[in-house]
FIKOLZA-1660 file (N, C-alpha, C; in steps of 0.1 Angstrom, whole numbers, plus 5000, padded with zeros to 4 digits):
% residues 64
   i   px   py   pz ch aa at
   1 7033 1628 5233  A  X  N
   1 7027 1618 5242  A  X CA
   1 7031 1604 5237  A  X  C
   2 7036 1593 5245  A  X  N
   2 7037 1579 5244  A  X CA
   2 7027 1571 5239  A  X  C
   3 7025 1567 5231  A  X  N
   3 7017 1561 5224  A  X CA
   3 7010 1545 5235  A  X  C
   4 6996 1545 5236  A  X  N
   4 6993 1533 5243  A  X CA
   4 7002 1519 5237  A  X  C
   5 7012 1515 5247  A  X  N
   5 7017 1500 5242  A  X CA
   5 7017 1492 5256  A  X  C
   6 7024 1477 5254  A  X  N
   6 7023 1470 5268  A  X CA
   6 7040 1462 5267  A  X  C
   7 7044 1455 5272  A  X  N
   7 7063 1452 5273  A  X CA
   7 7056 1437 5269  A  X  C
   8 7066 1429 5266  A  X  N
   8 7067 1418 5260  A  X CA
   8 7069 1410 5274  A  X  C
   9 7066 1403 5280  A  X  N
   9 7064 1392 5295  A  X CA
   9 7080 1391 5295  A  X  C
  10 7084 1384 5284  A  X  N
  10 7095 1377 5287  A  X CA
  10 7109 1388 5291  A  X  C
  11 7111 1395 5274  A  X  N
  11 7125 1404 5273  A  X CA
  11 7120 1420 5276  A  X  C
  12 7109 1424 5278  A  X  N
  12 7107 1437 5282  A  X CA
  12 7101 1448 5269  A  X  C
  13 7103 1441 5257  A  X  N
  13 7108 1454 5248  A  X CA
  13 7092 1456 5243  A  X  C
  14 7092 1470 5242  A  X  N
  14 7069 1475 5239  A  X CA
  14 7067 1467 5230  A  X  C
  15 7054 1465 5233  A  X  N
  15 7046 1459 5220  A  X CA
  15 7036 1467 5218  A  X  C
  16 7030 1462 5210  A  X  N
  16 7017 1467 5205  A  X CA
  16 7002 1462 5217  A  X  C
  17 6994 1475 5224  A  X  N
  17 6989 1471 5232  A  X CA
  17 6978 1457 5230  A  X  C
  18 6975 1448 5238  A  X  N
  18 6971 1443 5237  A  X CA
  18 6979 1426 5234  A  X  C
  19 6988 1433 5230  A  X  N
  19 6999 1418 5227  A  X CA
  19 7007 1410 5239  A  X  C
  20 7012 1400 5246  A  X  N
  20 7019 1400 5251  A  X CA
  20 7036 1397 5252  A  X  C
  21 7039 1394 5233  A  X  N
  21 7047 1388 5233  A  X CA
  21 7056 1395 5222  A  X  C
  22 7066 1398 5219  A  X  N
  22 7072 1406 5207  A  X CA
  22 7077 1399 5198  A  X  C
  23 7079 1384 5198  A  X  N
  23 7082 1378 5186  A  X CA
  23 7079 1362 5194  A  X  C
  24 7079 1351 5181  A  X  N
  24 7075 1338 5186  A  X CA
  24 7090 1334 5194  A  X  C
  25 7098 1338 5194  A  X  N
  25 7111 1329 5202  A  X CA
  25 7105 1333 5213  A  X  C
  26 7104 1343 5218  A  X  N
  26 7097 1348 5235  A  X CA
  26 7089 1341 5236  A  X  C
  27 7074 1339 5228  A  X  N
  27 7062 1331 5231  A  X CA
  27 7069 1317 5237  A  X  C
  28 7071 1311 5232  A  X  N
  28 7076 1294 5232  A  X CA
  28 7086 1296 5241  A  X  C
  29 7096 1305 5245  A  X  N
  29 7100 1306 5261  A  X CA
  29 7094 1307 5271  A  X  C
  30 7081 1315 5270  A  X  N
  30 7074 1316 5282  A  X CA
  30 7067 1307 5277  A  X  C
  31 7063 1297 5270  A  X  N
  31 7056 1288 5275  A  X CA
  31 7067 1272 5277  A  X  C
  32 7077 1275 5272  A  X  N
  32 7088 1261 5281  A  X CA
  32 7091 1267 5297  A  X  C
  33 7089 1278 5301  A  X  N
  33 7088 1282 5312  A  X CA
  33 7075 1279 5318  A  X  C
  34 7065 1283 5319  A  X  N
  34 7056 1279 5323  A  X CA
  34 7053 1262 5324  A  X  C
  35 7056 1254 5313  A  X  N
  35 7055 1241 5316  A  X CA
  35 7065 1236 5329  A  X  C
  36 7078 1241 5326  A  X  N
  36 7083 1240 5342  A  X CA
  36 7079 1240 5352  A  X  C
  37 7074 1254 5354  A  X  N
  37 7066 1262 5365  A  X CA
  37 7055 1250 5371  A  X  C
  38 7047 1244 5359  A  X  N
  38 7033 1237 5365  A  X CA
  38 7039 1219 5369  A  X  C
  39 7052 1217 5361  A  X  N
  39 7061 1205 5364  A  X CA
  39 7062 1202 5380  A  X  C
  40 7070 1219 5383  A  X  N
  40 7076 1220 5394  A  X CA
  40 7065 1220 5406  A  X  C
  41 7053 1224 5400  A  X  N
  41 7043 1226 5411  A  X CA
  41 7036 1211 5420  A  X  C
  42 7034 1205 5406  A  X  N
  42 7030 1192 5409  A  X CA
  42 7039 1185 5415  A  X  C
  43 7052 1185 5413  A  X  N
  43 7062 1179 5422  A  X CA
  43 7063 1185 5437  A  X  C
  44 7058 1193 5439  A  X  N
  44 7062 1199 5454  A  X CA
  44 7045 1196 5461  A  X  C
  45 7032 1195 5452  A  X  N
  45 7020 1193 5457  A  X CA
  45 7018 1176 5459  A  X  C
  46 7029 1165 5451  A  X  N
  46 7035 1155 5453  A  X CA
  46 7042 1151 5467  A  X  C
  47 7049 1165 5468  A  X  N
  47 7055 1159 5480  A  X CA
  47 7049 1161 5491  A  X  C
  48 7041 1177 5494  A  X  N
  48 7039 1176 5505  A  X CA
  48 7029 1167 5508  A  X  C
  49 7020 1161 5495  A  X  N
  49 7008 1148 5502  A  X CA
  49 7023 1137 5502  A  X  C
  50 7028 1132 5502  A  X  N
  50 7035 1122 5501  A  X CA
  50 7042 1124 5516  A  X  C
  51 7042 1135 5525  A  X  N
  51 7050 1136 5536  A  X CA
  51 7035 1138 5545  A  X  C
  52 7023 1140 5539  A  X  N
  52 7011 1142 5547  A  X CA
  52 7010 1126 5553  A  X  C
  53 7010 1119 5540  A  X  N
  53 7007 1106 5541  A  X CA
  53 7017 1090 5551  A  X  C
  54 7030 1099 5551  A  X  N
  54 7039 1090 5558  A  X CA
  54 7037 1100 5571  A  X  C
  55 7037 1109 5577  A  X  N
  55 7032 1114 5589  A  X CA
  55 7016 1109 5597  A  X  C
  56 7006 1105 5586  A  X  N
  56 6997 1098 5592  A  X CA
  56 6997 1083 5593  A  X  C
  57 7008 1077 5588  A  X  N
  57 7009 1065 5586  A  X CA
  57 7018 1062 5600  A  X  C
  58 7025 1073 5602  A  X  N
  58 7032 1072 5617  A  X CA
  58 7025 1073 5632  A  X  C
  59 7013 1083 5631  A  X  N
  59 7004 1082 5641  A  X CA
  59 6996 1072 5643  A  X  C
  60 6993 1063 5630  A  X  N
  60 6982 1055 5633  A  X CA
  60 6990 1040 5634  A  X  C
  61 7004 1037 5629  A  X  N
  61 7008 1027 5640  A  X CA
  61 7015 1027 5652  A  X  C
  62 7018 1043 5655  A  X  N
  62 7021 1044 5668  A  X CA
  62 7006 1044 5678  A  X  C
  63 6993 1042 5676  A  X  N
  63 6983 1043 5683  A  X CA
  63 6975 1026 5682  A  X  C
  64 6983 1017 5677  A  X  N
  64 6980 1003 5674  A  X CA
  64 6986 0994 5686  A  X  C
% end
């Protein structure tokens, strides 16, 4: 029988259950990845208020 384990997030390779990472180089990838990820988010929740904001800025002096 396979012994209870869980894969490492990043490279795949088992860990020990309960772990998510199989060594610190993977940790600190997935979290330079993840800071991306939340970079990237804010930039795109940036734009679409930034395109909310010039689209109401267009109705309200087209109704002036």
């Amino acid at each position: 029988m396979i012994p209870q384990h869980a894969h490492c997030q990043v490279c795949g390779k088992a860990v020990k259950y309960g772990e998510a990472f199989c060594s610190e180089k993977c940790k600190k990838e997935y979290e330079e990845w993840m800071r991306k990820r939340r970079r990237m988010q804010l930039f795109l929740y940036a734009m679409i208020a930034l395109i909310i904001i010039v689209y109401m800025l267009m109705i309200f002096s087209r109704s002036s």
